[in-house]
C-alpha positions as CSV (number, residue, x, y, z in Angstrom):
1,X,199.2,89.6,46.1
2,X,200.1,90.6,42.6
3,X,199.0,93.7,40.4
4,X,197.9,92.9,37.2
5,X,198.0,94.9,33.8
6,X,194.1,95.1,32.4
7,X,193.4,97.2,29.3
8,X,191.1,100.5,29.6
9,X,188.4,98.7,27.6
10,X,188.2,95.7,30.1
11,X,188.4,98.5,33.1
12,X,185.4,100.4,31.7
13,X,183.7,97.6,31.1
14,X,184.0,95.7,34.4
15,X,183.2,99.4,35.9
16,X,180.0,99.6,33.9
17,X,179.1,95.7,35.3
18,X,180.0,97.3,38.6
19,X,177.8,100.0,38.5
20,X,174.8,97.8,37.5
21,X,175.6,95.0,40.3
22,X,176.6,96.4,42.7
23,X,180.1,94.8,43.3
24,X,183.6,96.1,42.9
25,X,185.7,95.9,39.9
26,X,188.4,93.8,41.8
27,X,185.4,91.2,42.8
28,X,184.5,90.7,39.1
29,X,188.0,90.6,38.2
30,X,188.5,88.1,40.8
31,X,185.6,86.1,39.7
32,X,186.3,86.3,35.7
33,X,189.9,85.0,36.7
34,X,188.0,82.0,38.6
35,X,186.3,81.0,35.9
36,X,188.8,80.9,33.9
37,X,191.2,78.9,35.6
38,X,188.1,76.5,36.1
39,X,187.2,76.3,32.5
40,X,191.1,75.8,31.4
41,X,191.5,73.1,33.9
42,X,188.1,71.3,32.7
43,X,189.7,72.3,28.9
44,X,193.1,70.2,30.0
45,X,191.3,67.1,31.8
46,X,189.2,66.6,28.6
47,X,192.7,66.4,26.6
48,X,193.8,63.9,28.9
49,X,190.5,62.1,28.4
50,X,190.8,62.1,24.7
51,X,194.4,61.0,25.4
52,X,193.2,58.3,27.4
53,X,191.2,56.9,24.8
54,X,193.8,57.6,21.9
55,X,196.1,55.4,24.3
56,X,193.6,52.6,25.1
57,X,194.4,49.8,23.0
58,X,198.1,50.0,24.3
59,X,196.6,50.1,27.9
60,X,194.2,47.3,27.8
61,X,197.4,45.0,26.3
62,X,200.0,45.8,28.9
63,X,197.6,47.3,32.2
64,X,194.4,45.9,32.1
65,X,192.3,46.2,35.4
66,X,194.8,49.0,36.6
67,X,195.0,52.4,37.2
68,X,196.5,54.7,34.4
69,X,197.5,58.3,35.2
70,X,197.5,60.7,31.9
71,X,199.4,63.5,32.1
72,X,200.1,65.9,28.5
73,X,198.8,63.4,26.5
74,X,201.3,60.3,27.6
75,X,200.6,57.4,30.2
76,X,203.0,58.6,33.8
77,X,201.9,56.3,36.3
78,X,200.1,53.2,36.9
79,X,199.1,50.8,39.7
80,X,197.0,48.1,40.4
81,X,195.5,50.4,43.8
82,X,194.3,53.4,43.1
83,X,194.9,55.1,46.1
84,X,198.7,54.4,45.6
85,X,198.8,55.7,42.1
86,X,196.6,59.1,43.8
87,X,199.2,59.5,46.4
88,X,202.3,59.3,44.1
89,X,200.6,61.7,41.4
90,X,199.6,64.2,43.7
91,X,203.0,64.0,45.1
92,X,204.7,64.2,41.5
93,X,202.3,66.6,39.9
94,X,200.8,68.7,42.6
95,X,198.3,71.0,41.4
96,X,198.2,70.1,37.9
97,X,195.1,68.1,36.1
98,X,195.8,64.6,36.0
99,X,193.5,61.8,34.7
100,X,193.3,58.7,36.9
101,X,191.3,56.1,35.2
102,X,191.1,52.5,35.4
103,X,192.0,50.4,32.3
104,X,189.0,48.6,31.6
105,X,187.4,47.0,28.5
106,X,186.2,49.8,27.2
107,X,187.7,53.3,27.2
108,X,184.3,54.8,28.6
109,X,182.0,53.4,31.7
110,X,178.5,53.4,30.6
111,X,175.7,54.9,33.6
112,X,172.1,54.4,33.6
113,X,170.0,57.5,34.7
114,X,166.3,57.4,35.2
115,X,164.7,60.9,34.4
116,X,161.0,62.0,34.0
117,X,161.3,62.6,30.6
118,X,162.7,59.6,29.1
119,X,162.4,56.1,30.4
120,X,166.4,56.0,30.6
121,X,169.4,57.4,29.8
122,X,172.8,55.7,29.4
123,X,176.2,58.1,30.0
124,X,179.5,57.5,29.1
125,X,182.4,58.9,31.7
126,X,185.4,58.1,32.4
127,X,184.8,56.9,35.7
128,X,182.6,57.0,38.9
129,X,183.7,60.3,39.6
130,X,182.5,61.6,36.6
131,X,179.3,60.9,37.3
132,X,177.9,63.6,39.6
133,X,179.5,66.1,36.7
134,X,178.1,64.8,33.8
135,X,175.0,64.6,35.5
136,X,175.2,68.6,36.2
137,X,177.0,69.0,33.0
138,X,176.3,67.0,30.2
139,X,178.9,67.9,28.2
140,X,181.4,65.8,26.7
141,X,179.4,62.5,27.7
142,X,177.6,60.6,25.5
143,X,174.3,60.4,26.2
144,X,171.8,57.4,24.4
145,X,168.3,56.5,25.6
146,X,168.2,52.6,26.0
């Protein structure tokens, strides 16, 4: 465990939040932190999304039907089996947001989702995966009705 440095305006305010929920300061510390380290890495895979796209014209020439890995805006890794590609990544980049897409046709898979309020909606995401979250979270898909 570390000790952190936290202003005396951010103290009395989490102490005021405190006092109204019920938790401790260091639980909503704790929990700020979270989020932030979830929004930053959500930040940083959307980056590598944009890179992917930026990059996509290259990819589709040299690695079309693979895997590409997009790390800090540049192409690290690819392979034909994505599972390979996973295992290597993880092992070269542990713990670090690293897109893993395969190189298609277009940058951007298109889903289909059936809702009561429109007759259909098609997503864009970068891959299967990204489904279930833009689903939850439609942010940074597009979205058209078809």
């Amino acid at each position: 465990m570390i000790s952190l440095t936290v202003s005396d305006e951010a103290v009395a305010q989490l102490k005021k939040i405190a006092a109204t929920t019920g938790d401790s300061v260091d639980a909503l510390a704790e929990r700020a932190i979270r989020q932030y380290l979830r929004d930053e890495w959500r930040r940083m895979l959307q980056r590598e999304s944009d890179a992917f796209r930026r990059l996509h014209p290259e990819l589709l020439a040299r690695y079309s039907g693979e895997y590409a890995a997009v790390y800090q805006g540049r192409l690290i890794d690819h392979d034909a089996d994505q599972l390979r590609l996973l295992q290597r990544v993880e092992q070269q980049h542990p713990d670090v947001p690293v897109l893993i897409r395969q190189i298609l046709l277009e940058p951007d898979e298109v889903y289909s989702l059936r809702t009561r309020r429109t007759s259909a909606l098609s997503m864009r995401a970068g891959n299967s995966l990204d489904v279930a979250t833009a689903y939850l979270n439609v942010g940074g898909y597009r979205l058209r009705e078809t």
